[in-house]
N, C-alpha and C positions, 0 to 999 in steps of 0.2 A: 133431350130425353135419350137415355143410353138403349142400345140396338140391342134384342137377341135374336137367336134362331128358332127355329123350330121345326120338327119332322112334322111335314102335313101329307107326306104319302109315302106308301112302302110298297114295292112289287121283288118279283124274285121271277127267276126263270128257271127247269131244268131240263136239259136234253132227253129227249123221248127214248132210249137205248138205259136199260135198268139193267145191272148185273147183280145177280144175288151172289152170298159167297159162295155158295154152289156151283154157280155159273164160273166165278172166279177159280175157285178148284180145280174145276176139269181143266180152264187153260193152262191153266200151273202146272196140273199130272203131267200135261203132253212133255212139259220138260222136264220132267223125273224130278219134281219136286212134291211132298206129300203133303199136301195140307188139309181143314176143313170147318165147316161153318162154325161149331164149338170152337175147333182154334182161335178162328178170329172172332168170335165174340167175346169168349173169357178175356181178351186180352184190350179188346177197343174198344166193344159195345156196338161194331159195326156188324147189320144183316146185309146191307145194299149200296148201289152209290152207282153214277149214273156217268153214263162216256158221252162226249161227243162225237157227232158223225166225222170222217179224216178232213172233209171240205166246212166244217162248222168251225169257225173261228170266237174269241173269247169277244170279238167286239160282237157276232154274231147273236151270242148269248145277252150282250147286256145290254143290245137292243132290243129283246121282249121283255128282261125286265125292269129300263127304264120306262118302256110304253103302260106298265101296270101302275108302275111308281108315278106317273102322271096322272095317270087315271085316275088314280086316288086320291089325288091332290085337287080334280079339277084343272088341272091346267092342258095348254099346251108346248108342245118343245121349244118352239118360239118364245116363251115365256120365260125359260130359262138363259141365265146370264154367267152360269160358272157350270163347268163339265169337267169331273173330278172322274181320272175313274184307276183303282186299286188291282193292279194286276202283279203278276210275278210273268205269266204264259203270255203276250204280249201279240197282236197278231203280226209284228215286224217287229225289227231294231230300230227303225223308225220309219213313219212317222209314229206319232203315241197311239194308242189303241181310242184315247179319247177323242180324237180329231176325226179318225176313224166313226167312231160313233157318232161323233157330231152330223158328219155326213149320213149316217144313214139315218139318222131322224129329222133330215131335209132344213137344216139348221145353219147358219155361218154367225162370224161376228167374237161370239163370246170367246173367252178364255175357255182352253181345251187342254187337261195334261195328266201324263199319266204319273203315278206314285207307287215307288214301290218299297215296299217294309214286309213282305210275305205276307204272312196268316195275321202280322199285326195292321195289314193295309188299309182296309175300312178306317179300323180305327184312327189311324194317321189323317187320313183323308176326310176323314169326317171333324176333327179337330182344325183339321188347314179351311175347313168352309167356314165352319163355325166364327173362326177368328177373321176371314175375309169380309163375311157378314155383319160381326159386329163394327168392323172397320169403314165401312160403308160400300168395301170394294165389289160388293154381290152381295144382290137381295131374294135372287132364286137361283140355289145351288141342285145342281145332281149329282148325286154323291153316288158310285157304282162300285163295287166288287166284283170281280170276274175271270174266272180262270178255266183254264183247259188242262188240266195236271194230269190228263193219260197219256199229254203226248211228253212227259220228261219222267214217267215210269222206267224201272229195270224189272222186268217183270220177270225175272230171275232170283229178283230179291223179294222175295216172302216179306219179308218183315219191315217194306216200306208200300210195296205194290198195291195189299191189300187195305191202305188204310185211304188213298184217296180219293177225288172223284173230281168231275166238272158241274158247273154252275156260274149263278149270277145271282147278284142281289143287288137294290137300287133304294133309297131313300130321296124323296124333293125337301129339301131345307130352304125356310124361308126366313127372310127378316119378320121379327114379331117384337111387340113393346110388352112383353110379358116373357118371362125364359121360358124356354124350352129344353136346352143343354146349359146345365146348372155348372158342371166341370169339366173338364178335359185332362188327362196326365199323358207323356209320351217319356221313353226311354230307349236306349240302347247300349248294350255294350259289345263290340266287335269282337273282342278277346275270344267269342264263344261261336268266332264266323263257322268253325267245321265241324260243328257239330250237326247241322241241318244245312247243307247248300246242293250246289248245281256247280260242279265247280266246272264243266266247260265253257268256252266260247268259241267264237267267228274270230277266225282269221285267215286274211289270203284267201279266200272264198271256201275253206274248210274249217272244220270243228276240231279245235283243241281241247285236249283233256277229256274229261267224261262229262257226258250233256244228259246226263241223268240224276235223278235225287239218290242223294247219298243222306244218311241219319244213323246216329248213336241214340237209338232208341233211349237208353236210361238214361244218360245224360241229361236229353232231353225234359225227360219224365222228370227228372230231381229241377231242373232250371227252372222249369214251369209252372209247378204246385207252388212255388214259395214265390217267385215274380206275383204271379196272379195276385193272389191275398195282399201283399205289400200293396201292389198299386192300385185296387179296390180299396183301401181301407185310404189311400191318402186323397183320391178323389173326391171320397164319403165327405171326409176331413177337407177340404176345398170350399165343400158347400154347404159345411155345417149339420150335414148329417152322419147319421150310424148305419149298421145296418140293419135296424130293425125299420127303416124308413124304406128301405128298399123290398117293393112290391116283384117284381121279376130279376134274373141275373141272369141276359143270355153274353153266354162265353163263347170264345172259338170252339167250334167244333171238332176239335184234335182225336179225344178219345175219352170214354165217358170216367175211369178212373181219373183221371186231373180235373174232369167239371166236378166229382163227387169231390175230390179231396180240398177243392177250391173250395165248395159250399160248405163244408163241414167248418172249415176253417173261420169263415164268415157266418157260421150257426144260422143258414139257411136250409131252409128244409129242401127236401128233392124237390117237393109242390109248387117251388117259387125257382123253381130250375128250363130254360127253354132249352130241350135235347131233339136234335135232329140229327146227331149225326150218326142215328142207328140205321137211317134212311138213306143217309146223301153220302157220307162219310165223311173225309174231312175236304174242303173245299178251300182251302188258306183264303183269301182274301175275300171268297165269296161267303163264307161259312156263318159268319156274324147279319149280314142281312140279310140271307137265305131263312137264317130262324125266328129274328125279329119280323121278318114278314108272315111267315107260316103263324109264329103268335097273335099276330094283329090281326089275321083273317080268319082266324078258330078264334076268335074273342075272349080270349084269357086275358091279354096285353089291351087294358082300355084308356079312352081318352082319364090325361089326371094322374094317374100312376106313375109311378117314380122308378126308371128300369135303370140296370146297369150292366152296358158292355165292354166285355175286358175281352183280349187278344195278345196271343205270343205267338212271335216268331221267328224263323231263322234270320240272322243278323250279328247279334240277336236281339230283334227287339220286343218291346212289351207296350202296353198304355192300355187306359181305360177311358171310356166315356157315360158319365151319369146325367142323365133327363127327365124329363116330364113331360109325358105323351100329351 
């Protein structure tokens, strides 16, 4: 009898510290930069987004919200047998941040590791379980996203600073004799590495280069709109659907012009759109389970529906994943 997966629980975590773009503004004035909350709305759709404290780490974060993502599965940590977790902010250069978490959910034994593909990370990760699962290699996965993205701000730079935030999201995947993840797509293409990176590192026990987010805003904005739709419609195509079968579309949380322009494109109405990041901002790696869980727990996202999440990110990569709650 052939394996699937399936999500039997979802939690999400965010740090207690909320910046409005107001709040965001006045830090910005102190360095002769003018900005304001219409700026950044007209242009992201973002009001809010949320910091971590300077001693909160990203394993910190997706330790409360793998403890929700259990809870709702019923289970316990001990239960789990793969620990995936989706970072870019990492709490070291190593160990992984997932070995990290493993430990702090009083846990040994399983496979622990971290993945990184930016804002397309979940998605990545949530594919690498899927396919371990139906391999027989893991039959309770923790799938985690989790980042800490105020500590690789230039907050000099307006036009990147205000658009992101910290968080967590977490998914339990189980083996099931019924699907649950119908398809999976992943891509990348490197060619388009500088358009969105972090191009510092460690060396000699100092930081070469700059260890901040760098972005070509339009760039971006043109790779993204048309990624998206492509790899949404080939997934659909994987599992034999359109997207008129498609009951939710939560996307990366980037900025609400590319969720709108994606849905249009897919002749999805806003209705069947999950949007958080007027809330959170954009969260890369966390952004996708952060809103598939907010959906799940305001009960719009119900067991039996047919959801689809897509992600782009620096890399550059893209991919999508479609299921059945």
């Amino acid at each position: 009898m052939r394996r699937f997966s399936r999500i039997t629980g979802t939690g999400s975590y965010l740090p207690p510290r909320r910046l409005t773009n107001a709040d965001l503004a006045a830090q910005l004035a102190v360095d002769g930069i003018e900005t304001s909350d219409e700026w950044i709305v007209e242009r992201t759709g973002i009001r809010a987004r949320y910091f971590a404290a300077p001693d909160v780490t990203a394993s910190d974060l997706a330790l409360e919200a793998s403890r929700h993502a259990l809870t709702a599965a019923d289970l316990q940590a001990s239960d789990i047998d793969l620990i995936i977790v989706a970072t870019s902010t990492p709490d070291m250069v190593f160990p992984s941040t997932a070995t990290i978490l493993q430990h702090k959910l009083g846990v040994a034994g399983c496979p622990a590791f971290d993945l990184q593909a930016v804002c397309s990370g979940f998605i990545y990760a949530l594919a690498v379980a899927d396919a371990m699962i139906q391999t027989g290699a893991a039959s309770k996965a923790l799938v985690v996203g989790a980042e800490v993205f105020s500590r690789i701000l230039d907050f000099k730079d307006r036009g990147t600073c205000v658009l992101f935030g910290d968080g967590a999201g977490a998914v339990v995947l189980e083996a099931s004799t019924t699907p649950g993840i119908l398809a999976t797509e992943m891509h990348a293409d490197g060619k388009h590495m500088g358009i969105l990176c972090v191009p510092g590192n460690v060396s000699g026990g100092k930081i070469l280069g700059d260890p901040t987010l760098k972005m070509d805003g339009p760039a971006v904005f043109k790779l993204a709109v048309g990624v998206l739709a492509d790899v949404a419609r080939s997934v659909l195509a994987k599992a034999g659907l359109t997207e008129a079968d498609v009951d939710w579309l939560v996307p990366h949380q980037a900025n609400i012009r590319i969720m709108q322009s994606t849905a249009k494109k897919l002749k999805l109405g806003d209705d069947k759109v999950i949007v958080t990041v007027h809330d959170h901002g954009n969260t890369s790696a966390a952004s996708i389970p952060l809103a598939l869980d907010v959906g799940v727990r305001d009960g719009r996202i119900q067991p039996g529906q047919t959801v689809l999440l897509e992600g782009v990110g620096g890399g550059f990569t893209w991919g999508a994943v479609l299921l059945k709650m």
